[in-house]
N, C-alpha and C positions, 0 to 999 in steps of 0.2 A: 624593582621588577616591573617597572611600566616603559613604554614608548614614549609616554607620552614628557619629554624633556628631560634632561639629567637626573638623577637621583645619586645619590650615595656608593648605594649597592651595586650598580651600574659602570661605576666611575672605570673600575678595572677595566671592562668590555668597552667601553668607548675609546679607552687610551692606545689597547691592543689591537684597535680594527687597520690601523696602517699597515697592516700586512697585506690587503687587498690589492690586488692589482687593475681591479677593473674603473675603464673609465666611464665618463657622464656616457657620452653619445653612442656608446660601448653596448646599453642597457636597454635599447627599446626592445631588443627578443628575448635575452637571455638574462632572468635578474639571478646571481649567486648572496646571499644576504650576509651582510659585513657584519656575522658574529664571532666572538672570541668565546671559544675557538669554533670556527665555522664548522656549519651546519650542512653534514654530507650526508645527509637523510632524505634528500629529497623534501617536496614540500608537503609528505606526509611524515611528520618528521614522528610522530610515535609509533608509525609504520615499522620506517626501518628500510626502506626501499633505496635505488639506487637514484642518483641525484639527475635530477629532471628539469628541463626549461623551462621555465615559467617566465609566460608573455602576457602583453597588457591586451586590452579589446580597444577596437577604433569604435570609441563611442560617437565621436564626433563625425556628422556627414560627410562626408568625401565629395566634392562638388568639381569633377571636371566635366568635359564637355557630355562625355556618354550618359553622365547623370543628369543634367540638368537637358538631353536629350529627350531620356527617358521619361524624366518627372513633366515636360512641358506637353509629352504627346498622352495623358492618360485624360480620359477622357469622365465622363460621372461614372458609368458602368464600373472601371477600374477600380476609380475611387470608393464606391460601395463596394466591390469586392474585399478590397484592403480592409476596408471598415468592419465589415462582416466578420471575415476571418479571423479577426481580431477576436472579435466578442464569439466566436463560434468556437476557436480553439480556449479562450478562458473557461466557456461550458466545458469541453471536454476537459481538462485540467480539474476541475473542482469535481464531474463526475469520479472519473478515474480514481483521481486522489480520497474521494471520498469513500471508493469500492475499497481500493487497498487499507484507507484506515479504518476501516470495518472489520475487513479481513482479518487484519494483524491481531486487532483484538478479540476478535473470533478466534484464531489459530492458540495466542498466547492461552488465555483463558480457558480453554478445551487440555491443550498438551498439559500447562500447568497443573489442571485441576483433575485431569487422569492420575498424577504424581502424587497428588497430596493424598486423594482418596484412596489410592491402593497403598501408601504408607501410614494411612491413619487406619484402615481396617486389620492391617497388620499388628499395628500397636493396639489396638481392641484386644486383638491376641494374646498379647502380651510378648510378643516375639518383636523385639525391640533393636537387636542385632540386627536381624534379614531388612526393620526397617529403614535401620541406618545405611543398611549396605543397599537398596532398591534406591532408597532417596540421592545418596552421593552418586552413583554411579547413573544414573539418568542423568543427572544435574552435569557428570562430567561429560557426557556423550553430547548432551547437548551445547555445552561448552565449546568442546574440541572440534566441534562438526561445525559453531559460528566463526572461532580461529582460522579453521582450516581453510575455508573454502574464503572465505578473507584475506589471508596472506598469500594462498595461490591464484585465485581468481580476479581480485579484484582488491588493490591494499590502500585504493583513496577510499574505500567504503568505510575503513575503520574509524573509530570516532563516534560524535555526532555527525559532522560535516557543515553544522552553523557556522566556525568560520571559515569554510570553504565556498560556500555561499555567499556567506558578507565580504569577502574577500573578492568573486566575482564582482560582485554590484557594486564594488567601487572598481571594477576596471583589473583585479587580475584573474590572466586568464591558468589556473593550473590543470594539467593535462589531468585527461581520464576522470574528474568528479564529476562528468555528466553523461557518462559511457552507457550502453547499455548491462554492459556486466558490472560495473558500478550499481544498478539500478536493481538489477536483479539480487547481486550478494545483500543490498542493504534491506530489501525486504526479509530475503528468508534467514539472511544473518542475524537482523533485529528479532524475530521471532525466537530464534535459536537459541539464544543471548537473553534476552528479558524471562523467556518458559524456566533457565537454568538455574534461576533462582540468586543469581549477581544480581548486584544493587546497581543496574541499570535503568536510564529508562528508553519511551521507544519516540518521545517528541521530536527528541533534536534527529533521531533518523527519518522520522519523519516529514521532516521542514527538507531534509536531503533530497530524500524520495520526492517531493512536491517539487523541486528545483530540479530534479532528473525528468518527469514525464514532462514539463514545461518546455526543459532546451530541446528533448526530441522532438517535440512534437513542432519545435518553429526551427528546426534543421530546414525548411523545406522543400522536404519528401526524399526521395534515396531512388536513386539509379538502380542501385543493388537491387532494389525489394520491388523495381517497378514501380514507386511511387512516385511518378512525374507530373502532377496532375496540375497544370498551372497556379491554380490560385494558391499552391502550397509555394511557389516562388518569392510572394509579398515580403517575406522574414527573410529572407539571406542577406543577415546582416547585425551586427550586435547591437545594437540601438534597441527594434524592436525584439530581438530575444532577453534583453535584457528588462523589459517589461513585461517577459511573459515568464522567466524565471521567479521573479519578485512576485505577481500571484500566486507562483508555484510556492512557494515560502509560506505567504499566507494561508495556504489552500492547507499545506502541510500543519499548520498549529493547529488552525480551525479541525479537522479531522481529528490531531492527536488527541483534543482537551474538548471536543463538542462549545468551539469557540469562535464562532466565527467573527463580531465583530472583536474579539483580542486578538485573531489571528490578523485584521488589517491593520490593528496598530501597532500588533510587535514588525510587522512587514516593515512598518512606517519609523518607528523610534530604532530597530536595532538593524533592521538587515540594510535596507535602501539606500546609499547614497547621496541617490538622484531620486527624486519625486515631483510629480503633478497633479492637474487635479483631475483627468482623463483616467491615469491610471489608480487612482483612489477609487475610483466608479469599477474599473473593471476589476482591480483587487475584490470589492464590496461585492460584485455578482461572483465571483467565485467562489468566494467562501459560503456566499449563499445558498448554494448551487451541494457544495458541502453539506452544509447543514441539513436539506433536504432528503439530499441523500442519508447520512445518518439516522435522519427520524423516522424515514421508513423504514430503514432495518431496525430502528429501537420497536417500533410497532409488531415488524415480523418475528423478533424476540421474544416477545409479552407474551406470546401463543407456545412459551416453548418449546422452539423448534431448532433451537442456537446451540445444543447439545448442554453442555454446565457452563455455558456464558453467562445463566442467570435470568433474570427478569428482561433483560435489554437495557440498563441503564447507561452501557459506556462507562464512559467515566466520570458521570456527574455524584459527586456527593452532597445532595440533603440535611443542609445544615440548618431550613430554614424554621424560624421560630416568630412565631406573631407576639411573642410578647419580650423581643427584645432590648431591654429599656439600658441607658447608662448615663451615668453621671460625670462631675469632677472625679470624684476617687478611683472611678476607674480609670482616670486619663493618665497617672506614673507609671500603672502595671505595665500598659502599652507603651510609652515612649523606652519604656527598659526596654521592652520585647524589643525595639526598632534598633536599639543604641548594642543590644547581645546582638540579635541579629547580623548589626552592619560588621562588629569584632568577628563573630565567628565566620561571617561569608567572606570577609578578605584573609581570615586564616584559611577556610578551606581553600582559596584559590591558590592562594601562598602554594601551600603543600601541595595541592595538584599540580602544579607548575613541576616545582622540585621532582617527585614521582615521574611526573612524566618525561622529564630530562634522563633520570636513572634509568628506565626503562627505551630510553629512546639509546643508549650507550650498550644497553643487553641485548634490543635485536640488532646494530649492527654487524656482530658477532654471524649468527645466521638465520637461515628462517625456522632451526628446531627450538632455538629459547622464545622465540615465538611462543611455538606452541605448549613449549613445556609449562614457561609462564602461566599460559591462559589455565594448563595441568594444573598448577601447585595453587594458584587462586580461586579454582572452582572448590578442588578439597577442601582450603582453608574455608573459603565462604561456607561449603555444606557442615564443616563438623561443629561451624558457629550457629548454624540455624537448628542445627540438633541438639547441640550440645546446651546450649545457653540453658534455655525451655527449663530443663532439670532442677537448676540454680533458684528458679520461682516456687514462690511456696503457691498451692493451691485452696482456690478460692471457693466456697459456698456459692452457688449461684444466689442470684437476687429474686424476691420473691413478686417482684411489681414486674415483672420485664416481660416484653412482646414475644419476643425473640426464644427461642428454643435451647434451654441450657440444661446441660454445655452444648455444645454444637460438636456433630461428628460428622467429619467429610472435609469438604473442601473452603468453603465460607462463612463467614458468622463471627460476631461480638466474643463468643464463648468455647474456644477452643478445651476439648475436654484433653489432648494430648495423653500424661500417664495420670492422670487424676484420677481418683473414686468416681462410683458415680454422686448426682447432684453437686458434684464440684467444677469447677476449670481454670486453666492455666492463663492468666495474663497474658504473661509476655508469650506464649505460642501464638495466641489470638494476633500479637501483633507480628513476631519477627518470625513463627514460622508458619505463613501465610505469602501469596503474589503481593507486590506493592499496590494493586489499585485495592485490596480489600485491607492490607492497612493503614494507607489513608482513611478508606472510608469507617473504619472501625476508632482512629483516632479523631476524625471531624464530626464523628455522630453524635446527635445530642441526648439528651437525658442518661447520661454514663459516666457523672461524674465519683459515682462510687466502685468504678468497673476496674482500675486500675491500682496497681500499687506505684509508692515513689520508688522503689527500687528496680521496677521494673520497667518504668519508662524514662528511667537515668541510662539503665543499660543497655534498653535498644535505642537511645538517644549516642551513644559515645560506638557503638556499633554502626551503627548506618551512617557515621562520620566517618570511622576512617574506612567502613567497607567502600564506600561511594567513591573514595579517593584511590584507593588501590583496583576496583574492578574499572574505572572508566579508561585505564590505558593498556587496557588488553589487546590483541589484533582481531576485534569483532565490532559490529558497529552497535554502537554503546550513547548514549544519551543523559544529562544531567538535569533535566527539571526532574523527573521523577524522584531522582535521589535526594534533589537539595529541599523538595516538598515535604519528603518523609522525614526526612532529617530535622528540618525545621519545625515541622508537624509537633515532633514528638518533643522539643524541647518547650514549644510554646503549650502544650499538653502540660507537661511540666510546670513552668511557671501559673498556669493556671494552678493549679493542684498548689501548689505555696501558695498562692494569692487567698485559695479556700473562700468562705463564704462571706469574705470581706467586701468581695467585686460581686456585679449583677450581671456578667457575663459567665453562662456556664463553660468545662473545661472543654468541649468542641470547637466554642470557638476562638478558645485562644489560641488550641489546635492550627486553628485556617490562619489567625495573624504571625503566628509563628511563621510559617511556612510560607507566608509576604514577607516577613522580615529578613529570612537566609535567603531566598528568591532576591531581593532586592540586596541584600549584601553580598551576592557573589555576581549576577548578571549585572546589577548598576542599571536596570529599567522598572519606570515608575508607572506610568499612563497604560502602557499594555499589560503589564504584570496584573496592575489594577482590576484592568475588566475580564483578563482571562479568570484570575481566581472570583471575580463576581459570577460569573457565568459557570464556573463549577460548582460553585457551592450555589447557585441559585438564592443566594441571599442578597437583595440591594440595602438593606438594612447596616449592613456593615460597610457599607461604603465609606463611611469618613474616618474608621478606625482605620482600615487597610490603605488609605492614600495617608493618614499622618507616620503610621508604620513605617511603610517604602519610601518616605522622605526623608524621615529620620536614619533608616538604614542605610540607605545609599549614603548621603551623606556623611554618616561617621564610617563608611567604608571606604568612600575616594580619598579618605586621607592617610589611608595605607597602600590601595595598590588599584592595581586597574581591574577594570571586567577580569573575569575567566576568559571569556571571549578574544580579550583584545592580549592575553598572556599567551592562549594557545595560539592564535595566528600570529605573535613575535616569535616561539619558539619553530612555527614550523617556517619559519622564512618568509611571510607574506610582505609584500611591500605595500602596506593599507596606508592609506593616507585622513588622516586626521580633519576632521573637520577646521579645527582650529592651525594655527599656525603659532610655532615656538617662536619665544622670545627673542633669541638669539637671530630668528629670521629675519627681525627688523633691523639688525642693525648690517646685513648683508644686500647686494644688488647681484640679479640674476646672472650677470659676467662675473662673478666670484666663484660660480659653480659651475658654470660652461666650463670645458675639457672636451681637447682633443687626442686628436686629429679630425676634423669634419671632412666627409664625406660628400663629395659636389658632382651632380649632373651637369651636363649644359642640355639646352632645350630640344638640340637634335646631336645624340650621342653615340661612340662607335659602338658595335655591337661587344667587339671586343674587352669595353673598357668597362661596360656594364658586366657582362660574365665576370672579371678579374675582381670588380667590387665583391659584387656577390657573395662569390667562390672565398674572399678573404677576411669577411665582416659578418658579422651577425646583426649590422644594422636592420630594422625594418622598415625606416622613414629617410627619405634622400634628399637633400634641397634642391630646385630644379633652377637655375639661372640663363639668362640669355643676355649672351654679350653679343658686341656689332659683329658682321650688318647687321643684326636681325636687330639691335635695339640700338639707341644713340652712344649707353654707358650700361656698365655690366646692372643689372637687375634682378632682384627676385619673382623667379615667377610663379613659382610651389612650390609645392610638396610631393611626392609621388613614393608608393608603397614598396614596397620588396615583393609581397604576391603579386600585385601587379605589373611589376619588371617581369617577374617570372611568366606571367600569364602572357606578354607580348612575345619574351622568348620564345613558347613553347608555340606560340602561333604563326612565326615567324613574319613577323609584322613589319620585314625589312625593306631600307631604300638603298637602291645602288648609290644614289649621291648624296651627301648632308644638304638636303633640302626640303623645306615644309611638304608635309604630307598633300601633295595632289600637285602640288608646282610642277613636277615634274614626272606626271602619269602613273603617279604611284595609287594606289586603293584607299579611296576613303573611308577614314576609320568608322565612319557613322557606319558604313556598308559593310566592310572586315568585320567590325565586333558590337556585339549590343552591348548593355547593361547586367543580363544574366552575365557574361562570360568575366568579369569581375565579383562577382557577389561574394560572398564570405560563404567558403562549404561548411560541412558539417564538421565536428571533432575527426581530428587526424588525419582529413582527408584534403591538405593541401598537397599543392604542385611545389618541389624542391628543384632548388639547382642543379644539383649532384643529376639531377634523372633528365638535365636536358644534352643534347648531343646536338652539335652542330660543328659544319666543316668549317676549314680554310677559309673558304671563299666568304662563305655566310657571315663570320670572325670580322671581315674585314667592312660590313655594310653599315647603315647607320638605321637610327631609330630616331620619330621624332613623337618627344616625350611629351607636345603640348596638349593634344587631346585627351592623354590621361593622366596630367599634374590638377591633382587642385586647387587651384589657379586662387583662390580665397582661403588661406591657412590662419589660422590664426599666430599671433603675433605679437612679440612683446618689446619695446626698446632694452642694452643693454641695462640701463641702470633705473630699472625698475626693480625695489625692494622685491626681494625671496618671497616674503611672505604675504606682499599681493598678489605674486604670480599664482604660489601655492594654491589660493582662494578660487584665482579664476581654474588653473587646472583641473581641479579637484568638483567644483559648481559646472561647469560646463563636460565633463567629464573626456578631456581628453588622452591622448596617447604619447604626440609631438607636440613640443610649441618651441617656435622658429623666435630667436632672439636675433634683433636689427641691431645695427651701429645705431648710436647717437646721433652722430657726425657723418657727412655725407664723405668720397673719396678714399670710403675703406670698403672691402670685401662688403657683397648686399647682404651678408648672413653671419652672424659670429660662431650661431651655433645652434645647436637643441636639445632643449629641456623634457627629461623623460621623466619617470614615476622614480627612477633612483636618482635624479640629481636631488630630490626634495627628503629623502631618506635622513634620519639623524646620523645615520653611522657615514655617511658618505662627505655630509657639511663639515660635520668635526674633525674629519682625517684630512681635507683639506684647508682647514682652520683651527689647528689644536690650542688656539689663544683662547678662542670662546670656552674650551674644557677648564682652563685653571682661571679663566675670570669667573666660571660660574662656580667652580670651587673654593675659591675665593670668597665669592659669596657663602656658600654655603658656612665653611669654616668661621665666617664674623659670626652670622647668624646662629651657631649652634656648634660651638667650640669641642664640643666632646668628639665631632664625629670625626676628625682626625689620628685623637688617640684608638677611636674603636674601629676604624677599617684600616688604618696607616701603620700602626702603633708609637710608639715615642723615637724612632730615629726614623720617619719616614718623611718625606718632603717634596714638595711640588715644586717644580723650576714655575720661576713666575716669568 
């Protein structure tokens, strides 16, 4: 179930993808993803939506003459403008983001904590029905209302939108994840959603939200809204929006988890592609800028003004203890913890995975199992939050404790639930409670007489499979909170068996627990690291939690991939791997070029460019000149499809195929600047279809050298796959123009796009590599033929 090269499990879906009919050069606008059986989901594939283009970004400069016009006439002023703006919009990014992840928790924590409280004074009552029935039916409205306006308004917002993001930043562009109604549903969605009492959480919409106000805000500015204000110009273009999405990433963890330097490293290990050391500086002032903002609303908290938000803490929990001490013996308890961990976090991905195919087959149907779904898994979630509770026996309060027992209301260690008085219910304290107060109730220290085993087994096997079942509803929905809690409770657990063998109390086995499923389901170590050090404000545990996450990841890469990198296979992304498959070395980039190639000449009929157009969905064109203009036919660029269109629609024509001014035609420097190229904002390019021109016009010519980028990057045919893969991928292009070897053939063989480097695409045109790595597989591990094949099943060799 990974990308990352054949497997087993796999074998079926790679053999079946020669159903495809699309080719290499087919692919720079439109990728359809070669799975068996394909994926008509769109690239919100747990959505449900109707199947949508998905294009790559011109990360790479485009260098024709108007550009390198533009860049030679800017002068210092400009240049500090550019510079400014840069760092001007990151402050904005890090405020913003930092208002809304305040907000959120503001909102969540007030809505929630109305709920709890009017359902716990109810049960004081002892009217136990009406509180069943107030708690579910909130719980469903607020459900139905994150669904709703989700499937109608906005259905990329579903999810977390992590790989919709990481997906971006390596170069695909899928529509509407950066929309403003996108932006909007995932705020009030995630509110909606998390208050409802689903095993949500609200990070990964947050890291979304952080990649939404980012790409608006370097759209630069809108016609529509009158925001033409020049220096909002500098960004029309993916390059730099693509560095301001990525603080936006950051900005978004820092906010969710009061983490600012984990939110630049997770920016840096899981989301980024592409990194520098310019944009490490301005990731670092954004999150800072975050952080700031947070602490002064932790400060205007403290005064009680946050309604039942509480003290102001966020979400930081309190672990910390000065008299930390540990030895050998406690080093097996923890390498267990790493080694459960890494099993249970590629089991839960497994299963998530699987879930979210079933559910991705029941909204095809329409958008009511939509919402009926998100129906049938609020009730089941709410009669488990209610119901369980019962099943606990009830506890004596402790006579040493700070804390007010039992607790009545919304917070607190000691949930009194239906207990006597002087007693309380465990597991209410933990499972019918918001997730940040049972975290904070499972990592708190001196409680290690607070729980039972039976009661943190069954909110442990509860927030497994609830986690898995609520994260593919049509609402936007989030997985560090759940896999925290989840992990929380079982390294709770094993603490509680370890007993007063180990000199680590049962909190914080709590917080290594919940690094161990963290790192057996995500597969990151360095940021996972310093975000849970900066929650728990403990650096003391630092070398427990970094041998934890190594151990876990570790025995987790040997079953399956991230969650991450399963949900962007299943929704069709075309991501590209840092690494390069085995199989690639033994391939040269003319193995995977396919035609038909698409060919300008340097001054083209107008006509011949419309009939292209109008009959391709290329976006990249090779631009050649043959004699007179040159001795022997040549490569001279590359030139865009917006840009054909953008001449089109300007009508940039010559009566005669002759260079631009030879013959009293308009100098392009003078006709067009550099704005009138830029990259617009989402959905607001210029289409074919919308241009009109006569006869006469049909019949004029255009001269494409002013705007080919006369320097493309470029690869000979027989340069191994899998170094081409390195530079496309490191450099982050869109096109790469493959030359002949040999001189007296065509100047261009072909071009390489994000889907010729695809596995499913090598393999369909090479199904030899399938049964030689089968082959392998079968010497190395003889059983697995009789267990996916059975005993009369057989590979043509």
């Amino acid at each position: 179930m990974v990308s990352n090269g054949i497997t087993a499990g796999s074998m079926s879906s790679i053999i079946l993808t020669s159903a495809s009919e699309l080719n290499a050069d087919q692919e720079d606008s439109v990728f359809v993803p070669l799975l068996s059986p394909p994926n008509f989901t769109s690239q919100v594939a747990i959505v449900g939506s109707n199947v949508c283009p998905i294009e790559s970004l011109d990360y790479e400069i485009f260098e024709n003459e108007l550009f390198k016009q533009d860049w030679r006439s800017r002068g210092k002023m400009q240049i500090f403008q550019y510079t400014l703006m840069k760092w001007l919009l990151c402050f904005l990014i890090g405020l913003i983001v930092g208002l809304v992840g305040f907000c959120n928790n503001l909102a969540v924590e007030n809505i929630a904590g109305i709920k709890f409280v009017v359902t716990s004074n109810m049960m004081l009552k002892s009217r136990y029905g009406m509180a069943f029935l107030v708690f579910s039916v909130s719980n469903l409205l607020l459900a139905l209302f994150a669904s709703m306006i989700t499937a109608f308004i906005a259905p990329a917002a579903a999810g977390s939108g992590i790989p919709e993001v990481k997906a971006y930043l390596n170069g695909v562009d899928a529509p509407e994840i950066f929309s403003v109604r996108t932006l909007v549903v995932k705020i009030v969605g995630s509110i909606s959603a998390v208050s409802s009492s689903l095993l949500v959480g609200k990070a990964g919409p947050m890291v979304h939200t952080g990649a939404c106000i980012a790409s608006l805000l370097g759209q630069g500015g809108s016609k529509k809204f009158g925001l033409t204000w020049k220096w909002l110009r500098f960004f029309k273009n993916d390059r730099d929006r693509r560095d301001l999405v990525t603080c936006g990433s950051a900005a978004g963890i820092a906010a969710a988890f009061h983490a600012p330097v984990g939110g630049v490293l997770f920016a840096l290990e899981e989301m980024a592609s592409w990194w520098r050391s310019t944009l490490l500086w301005r990731s670092f002032f954004t999150t800072a800028v975050v952080a700031i903002v947070l602490r002064a609303f932790i400060d205007l908290c403290y005064s009680g003004k946050c309604g039942l938000f509480g003290t102001g803490g966020l979400i930081m929990y309190d672990v910390y203890s000065e008299t930390i001490s540990y030895d050998l013996m406690d080093v097996p308890p923890v390498l267990a913890l790493g080694v459960i961990g890494g099993i249970l976090g590629s089991l839960h991905s497994f299963l998530l995975d699987k879930v979210l195919k079933i559910y991705n087959l029941i909204y095809e149907k329409s958008v009511a199992y939509k919402i009926c779904l998100a129906w049938l898994i609020s009730i089941f979630t709410s009669c488990l939050l209610f119901g369980l509770p019962w099943l606990a026996k009830c506890q004596p309060c402790p006579t040493d404790t700070s804390e007010a027992c039992p607790t009545i209301g919304r917070s607190g260690n000691y949930k009194k639930f239906q207990c006597p008085a002087g007693h309380y219910n465990d597991l209410a304290s933990l499972i019918f409670n918001t997730n940040d107060d049972a975290i904070r109730n499972l990592f708190s220290k001196d409680t290690n007489d607070e729980f039972q085993y039976s009661s943190v087994l069954i909110f442990f096997v509860t927030c497994f499979f609830s986690s898995i079942l609520s994260y593919g509803i049509v609402a936007p929905a989030g997985l560090f909170v759940p896999v925290i809690i989840t992990g929380a409770s079982y390294g709770r657990f094993v603490g509680m068996l370890v007993g007063s063998k180990s000199n680590l109390n049962h909190g914080l086995y709590a917080v290594l627990g919940a690094a161990s499923l963290l790192g057996g389901s995500m597969r990151m170590t360095v940021s996972l690291c310093v975000i849970i050090l900066e929650l728990t404000n403990n650096l003391l545990l630092l070398p427990l939690i970094m041998v934890v996450l190594l151990v876990s990841k570790t025995v987790a890469d040997g079953f399956n991939g991230s969650i991450y990198d399963l949900i962007m296979k299943a929704k069709g992304f075309p991501y590209l791997e840092t690494h390069a498959e085995p199989y690639m070395r033994q391939l040269s980039v003319g193995d995977v070029v396919t035609g038909p190639l698409q060919l300008f000449h340097g001054i083209e009929k107008v006509g011949n460019i419309v009939h292209v157009l109008r009959t391709t969905r290329h976006n990249g064109f090779p631009v050649i000149d043959e004699p007179p203009l040159s001795e022997s036919p040549i490569l001279f660029g590359i030139i865009l499809r917006a840009h054909l269109v953008t001449l089109l629609k300007k009508k940039a024509f010559l009566s005669t195929p002759a260079l631009t001014g030879d013959t009293g035609g308009i100098d392009a420097s003078i006709q067009f600047s550099a704005g009138d190229f830029a990259k617009r904002g989402s959905g607001n390019g210029d289409k074919i279809e919308d241009i009109v021109l006569t006869e006469e016009e049909m019949e004029m010519f255009i001269d494409l050298h002013p705007f080919t980028n006369a320097s493309p990057y470029t690869v000979v045919e027989t340069m191994s796959l899998a170094k081409a893969l390195i530079l496309f991928r490191e450099v982050g292009l869109r096109h790469l123009l493959v030359i002949p070897k040999l001189s007296g053939r065509s100047p261009v063989v072909g071009i390489l796009t994000r889907h010729d480097f695809m596995a499913e695409h090598i393999l369909r045109l090479h199904p030899l590599l399938v049964r030689r790595r089968w082959k392998r597989l079968r010497f190395r591990f003889p059983s697995l033929r009789k267990l996916f094949w059975g005993n009369s099943a057989s590979i043509k060799a």
